[in-house]
C-alpha atoms as an extended CHARMM CRD file, in Angstrom:
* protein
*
        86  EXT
         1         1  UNK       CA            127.4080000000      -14.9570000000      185.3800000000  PROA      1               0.0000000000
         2         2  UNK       CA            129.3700000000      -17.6910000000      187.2360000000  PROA      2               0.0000000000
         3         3  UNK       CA            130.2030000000      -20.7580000000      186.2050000000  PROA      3               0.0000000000
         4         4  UNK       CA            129.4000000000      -23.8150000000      188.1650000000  PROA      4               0.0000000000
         5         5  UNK       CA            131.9630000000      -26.6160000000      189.4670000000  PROA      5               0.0000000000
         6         6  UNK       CA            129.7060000000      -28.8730000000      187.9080000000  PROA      6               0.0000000000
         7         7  UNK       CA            129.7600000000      -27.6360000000      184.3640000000  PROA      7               0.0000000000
         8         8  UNK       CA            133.9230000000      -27.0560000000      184.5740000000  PROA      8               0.0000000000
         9         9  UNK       CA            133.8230000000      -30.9510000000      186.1740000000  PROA      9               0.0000000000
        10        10  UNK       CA            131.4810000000      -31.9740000000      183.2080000000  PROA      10              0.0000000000
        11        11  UNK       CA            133.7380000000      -29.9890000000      180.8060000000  PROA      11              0.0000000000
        12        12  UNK       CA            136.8770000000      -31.8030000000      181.8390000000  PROA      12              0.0000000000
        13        13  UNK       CA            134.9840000000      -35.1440000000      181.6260000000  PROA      13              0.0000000000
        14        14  UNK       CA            134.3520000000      -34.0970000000      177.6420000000  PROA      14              0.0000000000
        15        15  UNK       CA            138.2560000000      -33.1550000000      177.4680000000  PROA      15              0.0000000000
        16        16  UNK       CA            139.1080000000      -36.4930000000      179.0700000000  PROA      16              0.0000000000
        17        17  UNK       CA            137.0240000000      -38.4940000000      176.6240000000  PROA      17              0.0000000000
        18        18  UNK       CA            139.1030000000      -36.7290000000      173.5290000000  PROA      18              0.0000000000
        19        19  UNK       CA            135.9380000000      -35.1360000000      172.0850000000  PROA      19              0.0000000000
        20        20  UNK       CA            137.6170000000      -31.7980000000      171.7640000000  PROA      20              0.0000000000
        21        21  UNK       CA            141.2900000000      -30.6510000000      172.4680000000  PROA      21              0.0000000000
        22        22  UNK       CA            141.6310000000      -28.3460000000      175.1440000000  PROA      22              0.0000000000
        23        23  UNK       CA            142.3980000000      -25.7960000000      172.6220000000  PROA      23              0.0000000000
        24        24  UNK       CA            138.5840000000      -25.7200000000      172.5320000000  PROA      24              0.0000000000
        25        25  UNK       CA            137.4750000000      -26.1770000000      176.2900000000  PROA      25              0.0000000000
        26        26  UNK       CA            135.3150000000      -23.1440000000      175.6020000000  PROA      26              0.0000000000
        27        27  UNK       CA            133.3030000000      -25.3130000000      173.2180000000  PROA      27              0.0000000000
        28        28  UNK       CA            132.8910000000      -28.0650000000      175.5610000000  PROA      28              0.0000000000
        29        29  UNK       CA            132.0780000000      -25.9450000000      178.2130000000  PROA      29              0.0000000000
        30        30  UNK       CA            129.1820000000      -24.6160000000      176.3620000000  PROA      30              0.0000000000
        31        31  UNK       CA            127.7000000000      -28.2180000000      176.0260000000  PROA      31              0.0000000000
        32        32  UNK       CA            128.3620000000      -28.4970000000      179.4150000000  PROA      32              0.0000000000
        33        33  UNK       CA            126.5470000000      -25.7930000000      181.0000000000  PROA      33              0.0000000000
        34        34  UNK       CA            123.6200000000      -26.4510000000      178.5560000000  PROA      34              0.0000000000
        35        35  UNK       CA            123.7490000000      -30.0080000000      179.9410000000  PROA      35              0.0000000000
        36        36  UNK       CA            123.5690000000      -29.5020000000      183.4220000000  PROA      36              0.0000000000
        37        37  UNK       CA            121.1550000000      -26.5260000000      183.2490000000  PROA      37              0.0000000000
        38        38  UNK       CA            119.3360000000      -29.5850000000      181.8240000000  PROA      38              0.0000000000
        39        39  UNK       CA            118.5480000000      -27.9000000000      178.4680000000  PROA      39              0.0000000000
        40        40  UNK       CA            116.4470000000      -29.8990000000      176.0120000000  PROA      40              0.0000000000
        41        41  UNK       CA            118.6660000000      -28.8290000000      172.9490000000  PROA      41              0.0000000000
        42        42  UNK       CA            121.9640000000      -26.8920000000      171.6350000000  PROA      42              0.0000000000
        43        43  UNK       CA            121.3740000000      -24.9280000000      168.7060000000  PROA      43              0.0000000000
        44        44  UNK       CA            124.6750000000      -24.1360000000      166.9900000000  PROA      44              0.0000000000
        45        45  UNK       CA            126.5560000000      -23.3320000000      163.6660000000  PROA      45              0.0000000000
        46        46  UNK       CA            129.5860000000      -25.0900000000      165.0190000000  PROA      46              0.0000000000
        47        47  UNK       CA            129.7520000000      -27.9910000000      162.6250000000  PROA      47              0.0000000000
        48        48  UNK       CA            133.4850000000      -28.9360000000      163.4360000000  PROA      48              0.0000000000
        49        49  UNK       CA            132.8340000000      -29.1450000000      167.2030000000  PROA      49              0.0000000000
        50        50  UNK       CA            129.4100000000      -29.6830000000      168.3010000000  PROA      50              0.0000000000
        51        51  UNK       CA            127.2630000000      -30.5670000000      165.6470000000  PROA      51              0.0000000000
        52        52  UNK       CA            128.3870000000      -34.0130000000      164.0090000000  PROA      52              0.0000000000
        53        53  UNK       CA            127.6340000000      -37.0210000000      164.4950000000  PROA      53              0.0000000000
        54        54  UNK       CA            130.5350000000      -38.7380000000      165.8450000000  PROA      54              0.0000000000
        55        55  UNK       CA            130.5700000000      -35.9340000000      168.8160000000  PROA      55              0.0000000000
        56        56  UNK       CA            127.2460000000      -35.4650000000      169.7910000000  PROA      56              0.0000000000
        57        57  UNK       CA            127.2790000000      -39.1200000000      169.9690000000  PROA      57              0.0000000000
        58        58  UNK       CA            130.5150000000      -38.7650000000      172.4680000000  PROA      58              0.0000000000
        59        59  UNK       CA            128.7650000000      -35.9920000000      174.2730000000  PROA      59              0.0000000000
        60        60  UNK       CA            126.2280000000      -37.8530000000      175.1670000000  PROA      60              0.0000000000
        61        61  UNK       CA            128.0210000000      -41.0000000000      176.1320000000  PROA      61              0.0000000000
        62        62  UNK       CA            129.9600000000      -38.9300000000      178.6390000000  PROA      62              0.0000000000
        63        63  UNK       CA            126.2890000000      -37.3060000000      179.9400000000  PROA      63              0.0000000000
        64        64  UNK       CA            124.9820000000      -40.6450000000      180.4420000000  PROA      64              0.0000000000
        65        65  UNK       CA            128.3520000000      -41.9100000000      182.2960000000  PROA      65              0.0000000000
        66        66  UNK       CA            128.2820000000      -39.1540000000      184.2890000000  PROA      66              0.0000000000
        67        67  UNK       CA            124.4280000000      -39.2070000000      185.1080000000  PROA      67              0.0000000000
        68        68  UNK       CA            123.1580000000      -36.6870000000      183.1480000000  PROA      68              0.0000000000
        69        69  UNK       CA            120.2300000000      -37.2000000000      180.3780000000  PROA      69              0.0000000000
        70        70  UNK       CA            120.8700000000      -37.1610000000      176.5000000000  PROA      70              0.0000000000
        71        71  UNK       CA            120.3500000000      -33.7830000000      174.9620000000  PROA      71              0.0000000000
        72        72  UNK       CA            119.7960000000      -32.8230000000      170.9630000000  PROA      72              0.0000000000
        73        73  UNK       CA            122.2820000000      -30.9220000000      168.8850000000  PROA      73              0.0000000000
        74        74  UNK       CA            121.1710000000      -29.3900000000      166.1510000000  PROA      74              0.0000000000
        75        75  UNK       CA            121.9030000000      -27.1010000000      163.8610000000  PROA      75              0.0000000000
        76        76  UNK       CA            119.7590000000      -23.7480000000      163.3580000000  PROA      76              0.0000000000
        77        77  UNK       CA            117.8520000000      -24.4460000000      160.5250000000  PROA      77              0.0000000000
        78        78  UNK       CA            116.7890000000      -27.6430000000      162.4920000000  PROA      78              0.0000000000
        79        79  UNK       CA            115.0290000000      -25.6530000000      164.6740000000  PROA      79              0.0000000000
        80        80  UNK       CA            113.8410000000      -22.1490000000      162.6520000000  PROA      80              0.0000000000
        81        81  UNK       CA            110.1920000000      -22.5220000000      161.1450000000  PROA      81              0.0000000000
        82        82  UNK       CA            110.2230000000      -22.5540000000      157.1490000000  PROA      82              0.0000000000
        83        83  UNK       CA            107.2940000000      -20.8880000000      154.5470000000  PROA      83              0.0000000000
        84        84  UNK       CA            106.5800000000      -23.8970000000      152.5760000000  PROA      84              0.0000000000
        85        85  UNK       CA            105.6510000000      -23.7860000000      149.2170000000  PROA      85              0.0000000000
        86        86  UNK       CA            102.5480000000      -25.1220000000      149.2890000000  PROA      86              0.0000000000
């Protein structure tokens, strides 16, 4: 699968904000290419890099700066049905 020169342009635009050090381009990439396939949510275990507060709150700032729409991060168990107890 190719990547788009949208998603790499949207990538940078993540590295240029400071959400992640390009050490970890991969990671914004991946937000990225979920964003402009126009995903409705990231599910991830990634709790350093995508799923806080502070960032998802950047990554979405830079979406909406860069005309995209907002999209949820969440972690798995956000989005996995539970057995309740009842």
């Amino acid at each position: 699968m190719e990547t788009s020169d949208e998603a790499l342009v949207l990538r940078d635009a993540y590295l240029a904000a400071g959400i992640v050090g390009a050490r970890w381009s991969s990671v914004a990439l991946h937000v990225a290419l979920a964003t402009v396939a126009w995903a409705d949510a990231i599910a991830s275990w990634n709790f350093r890099h995508i799923v806080r507060l502070d960032r998802i709150r950047l990554y979405n700032a830079v979406n909406l700066t860069e005309g995209y729409g907002l999209i949820a991060i969440l972690s798995p168990r956000e989005v996995t049905p539970y057995e309740s107890d009842d």
